[in-house]
N, C-alpha and C positions, 0 to 999 in steps of 0.2 A: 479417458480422463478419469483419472482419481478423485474419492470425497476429497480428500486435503487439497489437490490442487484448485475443487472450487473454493473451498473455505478459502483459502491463500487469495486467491483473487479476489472474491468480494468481499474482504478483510480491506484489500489494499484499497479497491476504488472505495468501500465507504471512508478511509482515511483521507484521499485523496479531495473528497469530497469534504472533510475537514479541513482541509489547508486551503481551498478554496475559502470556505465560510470564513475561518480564521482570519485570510486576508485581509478579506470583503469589512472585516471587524477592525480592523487596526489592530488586530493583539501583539503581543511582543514578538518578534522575530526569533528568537530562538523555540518558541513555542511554535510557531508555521515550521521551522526547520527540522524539529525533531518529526513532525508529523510529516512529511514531507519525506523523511529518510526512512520512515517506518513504511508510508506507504510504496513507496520504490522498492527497498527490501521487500515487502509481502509479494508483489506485484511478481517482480522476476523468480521469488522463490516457484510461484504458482506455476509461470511459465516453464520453467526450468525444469520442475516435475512433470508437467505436460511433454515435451521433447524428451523428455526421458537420460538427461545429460544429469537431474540430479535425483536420489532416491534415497 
């Protein structure tokens, strides 16, 4: 495991962990969506360099 794949991942869960809060808040829906799509994006880049499918 590479530093950038950790970084990528606990990048992603602490966003994820914002779209959570976010929810929990009533905030605007596009505002959970964007955070939501960022944290997905970070998440799979993470993995993706872990398997070694992206570098």
């Amino acid at each position: 495991m590479t530093g950038l794949s950790t970084v990528l991942i606990v990048v992603g869960l602490f966003l994820a962990g914002g779209v959570y809060s976010f929810a929990r808040q009533k905030m605007p829906k596009g505002v959970v969506v964007l955070l939501a799509v960022a944290s997905g994006m970070c998440l799979l880049a993470g993995v993706l360099r872990i398997q070694g499918i992206w570098e």
